[in-house]
C-alpha positions as CSV (number, residue, x, y, z in Angstrom):
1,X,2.5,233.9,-13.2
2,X,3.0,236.9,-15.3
3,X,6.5,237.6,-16.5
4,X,7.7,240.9,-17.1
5,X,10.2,242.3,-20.3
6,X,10.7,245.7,-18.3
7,X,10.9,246.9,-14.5
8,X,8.3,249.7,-15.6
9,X,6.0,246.6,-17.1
10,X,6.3,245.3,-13.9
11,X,5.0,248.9,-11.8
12,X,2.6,250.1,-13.9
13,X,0.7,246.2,-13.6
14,X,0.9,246.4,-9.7
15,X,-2.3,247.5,-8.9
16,X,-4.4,245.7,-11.4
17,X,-2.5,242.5,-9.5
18,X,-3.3,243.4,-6.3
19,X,-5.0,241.3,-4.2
20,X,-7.0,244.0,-1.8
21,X,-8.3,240.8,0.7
22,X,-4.6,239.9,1.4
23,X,-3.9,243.2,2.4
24,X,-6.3,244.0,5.2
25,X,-5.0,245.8,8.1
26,X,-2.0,246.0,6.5
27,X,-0.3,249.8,6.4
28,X,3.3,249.9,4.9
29,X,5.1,252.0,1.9
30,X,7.7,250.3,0.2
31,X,10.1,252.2,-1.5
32,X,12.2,250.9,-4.9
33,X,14.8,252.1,-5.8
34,X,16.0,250.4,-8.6
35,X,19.4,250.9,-10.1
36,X,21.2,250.8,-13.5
37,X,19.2,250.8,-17.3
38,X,15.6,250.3,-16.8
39,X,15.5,251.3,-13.5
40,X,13.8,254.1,-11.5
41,X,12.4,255.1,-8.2
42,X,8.8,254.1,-6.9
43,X,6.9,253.7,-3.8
44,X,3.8,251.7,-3.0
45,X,1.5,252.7,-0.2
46,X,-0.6,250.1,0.8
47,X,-3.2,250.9,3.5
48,X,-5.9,247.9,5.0
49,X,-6.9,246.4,1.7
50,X,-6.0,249.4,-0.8
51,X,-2.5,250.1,-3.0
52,X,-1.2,252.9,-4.8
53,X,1.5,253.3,-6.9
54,X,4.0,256.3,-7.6
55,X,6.2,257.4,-9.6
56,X,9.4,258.7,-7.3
57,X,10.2,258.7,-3.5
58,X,7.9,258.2,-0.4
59,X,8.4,260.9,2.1
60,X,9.5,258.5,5.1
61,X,8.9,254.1,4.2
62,X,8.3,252.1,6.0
63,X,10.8,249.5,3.8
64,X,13.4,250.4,1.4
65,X,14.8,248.3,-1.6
66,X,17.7,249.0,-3.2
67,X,18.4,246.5,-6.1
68,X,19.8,246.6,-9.8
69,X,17.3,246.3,-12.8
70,X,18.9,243.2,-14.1
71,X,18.3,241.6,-11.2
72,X,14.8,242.9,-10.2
73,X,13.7,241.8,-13.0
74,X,15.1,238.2,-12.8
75,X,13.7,237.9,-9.3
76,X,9.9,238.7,-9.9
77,X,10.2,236.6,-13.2
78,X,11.3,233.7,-11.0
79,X,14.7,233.6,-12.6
80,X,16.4,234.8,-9.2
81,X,16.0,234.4,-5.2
């Protein structure tokens, strides 16, 4: 499992990680917005098997996440449920 130093390491991997098989059929855009230093606002829009990955805020998600860096981090490192 990859860890990752930065929440912006962690976005700007997201698509080279994908994994397009486990996403067929599948049409959703999650929005992160991530709190406090390091954090930011992105969306991903995935749509039966493809992602993309933006920089900002989706126009109406489907799923919204609101979470501090600190903690984002710590959860997709494995650190944190």
């Amino acid at each position: 499992m990859s860890q990752f130093d930065s929440v912006q390491d962690f976005f700007s991997t997201l698509e080279s990680r994908f994994v397009p098989e486990a996403a067929k059929g599948v049409d959703i855009t999650f929005q992160y917005d991530i709190t406090g230093d390091g954090g930011g606002q992105w969306y991903a829009v995935i749509n039966d098997g493809t992602l993309e990955v933006h920089e900002g805020t989706a126009d109406n998600p489907t799923v919204t996440m609101t979470i501090a860096a600190d903690h984002y981090i710590k959860v997709v490192n494995g650190k944190m449920k």
